[in-house]
C-alpha positions as CSV (number, residue, x, y, z in Angstrom):
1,X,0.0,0.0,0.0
2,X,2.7,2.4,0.9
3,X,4.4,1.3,-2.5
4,X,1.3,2.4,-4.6
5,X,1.3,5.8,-2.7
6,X,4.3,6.5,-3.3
7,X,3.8,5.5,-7.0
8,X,0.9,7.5,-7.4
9,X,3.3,10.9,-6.1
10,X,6.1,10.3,-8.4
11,X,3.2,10.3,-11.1
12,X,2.0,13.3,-10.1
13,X,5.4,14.9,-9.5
14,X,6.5,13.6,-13.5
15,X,3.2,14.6,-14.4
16,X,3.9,18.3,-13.3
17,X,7.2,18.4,-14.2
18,X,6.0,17.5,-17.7
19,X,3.7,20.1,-17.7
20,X,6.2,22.5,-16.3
21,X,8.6,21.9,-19.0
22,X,6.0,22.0,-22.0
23,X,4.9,25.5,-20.1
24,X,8.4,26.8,-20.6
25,X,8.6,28.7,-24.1
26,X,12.0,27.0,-26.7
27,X,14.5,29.3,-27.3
28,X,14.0,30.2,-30.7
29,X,16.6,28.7,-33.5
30,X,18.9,31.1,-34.4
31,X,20.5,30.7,-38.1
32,X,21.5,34.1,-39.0
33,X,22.7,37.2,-37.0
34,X,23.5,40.9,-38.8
35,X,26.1,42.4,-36.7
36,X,25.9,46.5,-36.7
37,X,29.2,48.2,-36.4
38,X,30.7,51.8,-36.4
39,X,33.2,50.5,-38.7
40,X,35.2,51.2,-41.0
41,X,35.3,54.9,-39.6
42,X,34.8,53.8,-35.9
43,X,38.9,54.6,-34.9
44,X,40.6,56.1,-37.8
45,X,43.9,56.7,-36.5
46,X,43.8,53.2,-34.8
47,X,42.2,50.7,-37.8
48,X,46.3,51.7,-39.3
49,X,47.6,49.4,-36.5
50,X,44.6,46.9,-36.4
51,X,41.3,46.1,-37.5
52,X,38.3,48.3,-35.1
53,X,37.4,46.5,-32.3
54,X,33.6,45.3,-33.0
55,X,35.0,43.7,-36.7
56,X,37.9,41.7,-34.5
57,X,34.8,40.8,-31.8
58,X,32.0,39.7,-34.8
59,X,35.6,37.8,-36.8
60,X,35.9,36.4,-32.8
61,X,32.0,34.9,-31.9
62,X,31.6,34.2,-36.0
63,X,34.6,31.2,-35.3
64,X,32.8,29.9,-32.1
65,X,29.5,29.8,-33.4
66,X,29.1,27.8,-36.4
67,X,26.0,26.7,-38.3
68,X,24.5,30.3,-38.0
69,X,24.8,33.2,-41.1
70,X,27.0,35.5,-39.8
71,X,26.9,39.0,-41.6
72,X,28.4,42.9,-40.4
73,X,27.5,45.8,-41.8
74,X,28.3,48.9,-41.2
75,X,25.8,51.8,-39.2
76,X,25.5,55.2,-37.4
77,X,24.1,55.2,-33.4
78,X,20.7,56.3,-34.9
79,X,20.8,53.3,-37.1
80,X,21.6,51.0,-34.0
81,X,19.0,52.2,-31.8
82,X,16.1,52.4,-34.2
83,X,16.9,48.6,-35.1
84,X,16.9,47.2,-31.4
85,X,13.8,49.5,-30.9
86,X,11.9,47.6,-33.5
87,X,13.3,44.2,-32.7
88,X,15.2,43.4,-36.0
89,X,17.5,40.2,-35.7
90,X,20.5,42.4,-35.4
91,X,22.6,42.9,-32.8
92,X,25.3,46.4,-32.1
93,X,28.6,45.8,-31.1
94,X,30.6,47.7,-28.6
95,X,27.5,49.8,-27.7
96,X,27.4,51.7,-24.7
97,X,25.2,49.6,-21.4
98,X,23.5,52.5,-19.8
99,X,20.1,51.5,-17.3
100,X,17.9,53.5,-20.0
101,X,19.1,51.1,-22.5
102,X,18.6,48.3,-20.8
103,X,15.0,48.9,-21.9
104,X,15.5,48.3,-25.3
105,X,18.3,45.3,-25.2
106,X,19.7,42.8,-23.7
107,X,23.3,43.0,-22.9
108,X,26.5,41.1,-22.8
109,X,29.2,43.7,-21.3
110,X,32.6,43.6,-23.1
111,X,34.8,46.4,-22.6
112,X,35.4,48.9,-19.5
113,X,35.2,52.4,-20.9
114,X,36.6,55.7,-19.3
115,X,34.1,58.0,-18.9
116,X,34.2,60.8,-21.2
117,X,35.8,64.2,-21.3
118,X,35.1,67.7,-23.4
119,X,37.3,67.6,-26.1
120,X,38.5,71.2,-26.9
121,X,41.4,73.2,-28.8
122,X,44.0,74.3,-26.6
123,X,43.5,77.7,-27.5
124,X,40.0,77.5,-26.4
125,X,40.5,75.6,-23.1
126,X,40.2,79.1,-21.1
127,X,36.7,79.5,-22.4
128,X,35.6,76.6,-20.8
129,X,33.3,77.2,-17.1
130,X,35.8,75.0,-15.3
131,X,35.5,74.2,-11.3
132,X,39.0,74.3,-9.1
133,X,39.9,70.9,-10.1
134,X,39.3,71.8,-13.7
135,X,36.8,69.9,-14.8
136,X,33.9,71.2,-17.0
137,X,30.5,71.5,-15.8
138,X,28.2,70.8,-18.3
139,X,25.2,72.6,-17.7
140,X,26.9,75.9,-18.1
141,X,28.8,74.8,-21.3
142,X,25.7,74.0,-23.3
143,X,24.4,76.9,-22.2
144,X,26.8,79.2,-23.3
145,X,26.0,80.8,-26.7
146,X,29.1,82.1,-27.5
147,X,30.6,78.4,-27.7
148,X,29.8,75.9,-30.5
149,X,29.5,72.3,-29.6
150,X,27.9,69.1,-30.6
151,X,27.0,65.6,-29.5
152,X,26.3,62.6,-32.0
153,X,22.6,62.1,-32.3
154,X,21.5,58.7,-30.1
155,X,24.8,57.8,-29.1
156,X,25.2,57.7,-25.5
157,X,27.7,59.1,-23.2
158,X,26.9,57.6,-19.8
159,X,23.6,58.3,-18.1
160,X,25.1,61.5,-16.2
161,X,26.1,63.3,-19.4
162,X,22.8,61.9,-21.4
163,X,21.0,63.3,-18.7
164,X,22.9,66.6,-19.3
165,X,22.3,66.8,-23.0
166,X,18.5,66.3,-22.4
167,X,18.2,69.2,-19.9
168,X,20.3,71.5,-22.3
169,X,18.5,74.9,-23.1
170,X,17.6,75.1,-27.1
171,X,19.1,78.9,-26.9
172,X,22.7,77.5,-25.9
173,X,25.5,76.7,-27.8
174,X,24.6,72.8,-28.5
175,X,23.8,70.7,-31.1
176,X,23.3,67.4,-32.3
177,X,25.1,65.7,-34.8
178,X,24.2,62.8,-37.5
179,X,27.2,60.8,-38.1
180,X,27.9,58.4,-40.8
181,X,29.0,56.2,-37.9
182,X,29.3,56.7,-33.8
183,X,31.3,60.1,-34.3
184,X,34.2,59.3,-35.7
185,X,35.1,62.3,-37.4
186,X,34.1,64.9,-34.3
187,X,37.5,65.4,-33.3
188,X,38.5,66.7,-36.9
189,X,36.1,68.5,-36.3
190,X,37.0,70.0,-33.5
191,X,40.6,70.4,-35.0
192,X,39.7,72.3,-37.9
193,X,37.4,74.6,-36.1
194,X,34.2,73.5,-37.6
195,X,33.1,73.0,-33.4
196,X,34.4,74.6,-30.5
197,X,34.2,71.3,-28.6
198,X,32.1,67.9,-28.1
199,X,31.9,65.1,-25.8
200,X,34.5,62.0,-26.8
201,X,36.2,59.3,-25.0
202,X,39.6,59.9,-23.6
203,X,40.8,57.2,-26.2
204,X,39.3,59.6,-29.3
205,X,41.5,62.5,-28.0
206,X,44.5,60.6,-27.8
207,X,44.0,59.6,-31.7
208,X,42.5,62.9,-32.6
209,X,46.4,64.0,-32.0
210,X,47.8,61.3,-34.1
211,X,46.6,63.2,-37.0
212,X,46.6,66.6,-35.9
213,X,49.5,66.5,-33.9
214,X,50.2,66.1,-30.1
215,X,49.2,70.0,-28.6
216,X,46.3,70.7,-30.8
217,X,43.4,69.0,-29.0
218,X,42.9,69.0,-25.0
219,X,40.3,66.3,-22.9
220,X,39.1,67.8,-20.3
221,X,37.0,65.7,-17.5
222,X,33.4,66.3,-16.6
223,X,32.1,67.7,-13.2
224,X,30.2,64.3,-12.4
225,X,31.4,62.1,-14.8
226,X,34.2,60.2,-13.2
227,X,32.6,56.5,-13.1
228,X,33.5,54.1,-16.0
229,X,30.9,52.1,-17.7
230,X,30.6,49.3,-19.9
231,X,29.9,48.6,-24.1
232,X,29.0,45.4,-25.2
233,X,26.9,43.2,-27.4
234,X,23.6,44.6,-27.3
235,X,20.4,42.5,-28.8
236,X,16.8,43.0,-28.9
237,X,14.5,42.5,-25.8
238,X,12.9,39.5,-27.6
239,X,13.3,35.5,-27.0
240,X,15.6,35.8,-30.5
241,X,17.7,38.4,-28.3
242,X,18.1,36.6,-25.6
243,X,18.8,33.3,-27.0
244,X,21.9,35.1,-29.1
245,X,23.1,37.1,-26.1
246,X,23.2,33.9,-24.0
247,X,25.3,32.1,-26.4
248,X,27.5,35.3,-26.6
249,X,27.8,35.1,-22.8
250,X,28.9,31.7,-23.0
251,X,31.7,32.2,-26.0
252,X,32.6,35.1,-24.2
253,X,33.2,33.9,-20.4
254,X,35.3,31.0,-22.1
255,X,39.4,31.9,-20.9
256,X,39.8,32.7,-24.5
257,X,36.9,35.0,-24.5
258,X,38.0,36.6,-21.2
259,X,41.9,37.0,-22.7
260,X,40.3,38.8,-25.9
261,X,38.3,41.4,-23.5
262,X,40.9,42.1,-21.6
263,X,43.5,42.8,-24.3
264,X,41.0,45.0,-26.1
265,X,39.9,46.7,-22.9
266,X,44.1,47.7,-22.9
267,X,43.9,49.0,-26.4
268,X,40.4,51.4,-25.7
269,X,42.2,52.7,-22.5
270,X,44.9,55.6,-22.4
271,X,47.4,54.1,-20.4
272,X,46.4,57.1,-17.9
273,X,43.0,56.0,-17.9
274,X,44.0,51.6,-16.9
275,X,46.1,53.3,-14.4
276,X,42.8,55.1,-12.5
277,X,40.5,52.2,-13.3
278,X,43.3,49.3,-12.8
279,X,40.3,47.4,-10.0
280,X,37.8,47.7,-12.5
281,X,40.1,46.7,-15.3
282,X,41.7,43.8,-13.4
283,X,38.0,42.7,-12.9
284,X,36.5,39.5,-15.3
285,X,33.9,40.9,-17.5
């Protein structure tokens, strides 16, 4: 008798089980993937030395994940946003994990970014509204008239500075900026004299001199904006998404995944910038 009862439980625990499992939704198959990158013109001073960062990540998951159509093309931030918005299967590479983003992707962090600075001509630096420690405070920048700047339209700086652009006046000095890619070009720009100034990484600054030599251009840091973030593979909040960011989580937390993110982490960092952030750099991603 206490046989059969106990039969009759494991029935009813299979039988639930059973259900439980058909209850749970299959990840969906996955056979092809567009990968959205800022390159070519992503880092023109640094694709002389090496291929952009998001090509060699794509060239890196493409190996690991056979069986699936793997294809990259090339698009600005706009681009990138509208497509997650809309749930196309296509995921961005090295695109900037904010909290508001989170809303519209799922992520798979890859590389620790500095945060950004105001990149400016030397000549100009004294016009910037600069605290005692020297760093800019926004607010009053993109307020001030007398001062030309822009931002790359839907590219994101770090929640702090998004913030900042938002909350900037129409009657200052700011714009917005479509770029063939994420921006590429803006510290040419700022260079030539076309802008006064704009909103890079540190990294951009440092290559910005390549070409227009080593005292032209200054990064300055931003009055609350001194916490490094994170850029990753970003896919669409959908169950195709999630099933391709899982199965970039996996090739990515392999040691050779880990190796690669760290090694490319070094080449987005001034060597200033992995000397401030060395915990966060030294941490596995």
């Amino acid at each position: 008798m206490k046989r059969a009862g106990r039969a009759v439980i494991l029935g009813v625990l299979a039988a639930c089980l059973c259900a439980a499992a058909r209850a749970q939704p299959a990840s969906p198959p996955v056979s092809r993937i567009t990968w959205i990158s800022g390159a070519p013109s992503e880092r023109p001073g640094l694709a002389l030395e090496r291929e952009p960062f998001s090509l060699r990540l794509a060239a890196f998951i493409e190996t690991r994940w056979p069986g699936v159509d793997h294809g990259v093309v090339t698009a600005n931030a706009l681009r990138a946003v509208k497509t997650l918005t809309e749930g196309e299967q296509a995921c961005v590479l090295a695109f900037a994990h904010t909290p508001e983003r989170e809303r519209l992707a799922y992520f798979r962090d890859a590389l620790l970014v500095a945060p950004p600075v105001v990149v400016v001509r030397r000549d100009k630096l004294a016009a910037l509204p600069r605290d005692a420690a020297g760093e800019v405070d926004l607010a009053r920048l993109f307020a001030d008239r007398a001062l030309r700047g822009a931002v790359v339209s839907d590219r994101s700086y770090g929640s702090f500075v998004d913030g900042q652009v938002r909350a900037a006046p129409g009657s200052g000095g700011l714009s917005t900026y479509a770029a063939n890619d994420f921006g590429s070009s803006i510290p040419a720009m700022v260079a030539l004299g076309r802008l006064d100034y704009s909103v890079v990484l540190e990294i951009d600054v440092e290559l910005g001199r390549r070409s227009t030599g080593p005292g032209a251009l200054v990064g300055v840091p931003i009055l609350g904006a001194n916490t490094p973030g994170y850029a990753g593979v970003a896919c669409p909040r959908t169950p195709w998404g999630q099933a391709v960011i899982r199965r970039v989580d996996t090739i990515l937390s392999s040691p050779e995944g880990a190796a690669l993110l760290r090694r490319e982490t070094g080449y987005q960092m001034t060597p200033a910038a992995r000397q401030r952030f060395a915990a966060q750099f030294d941490a596995p991603r």
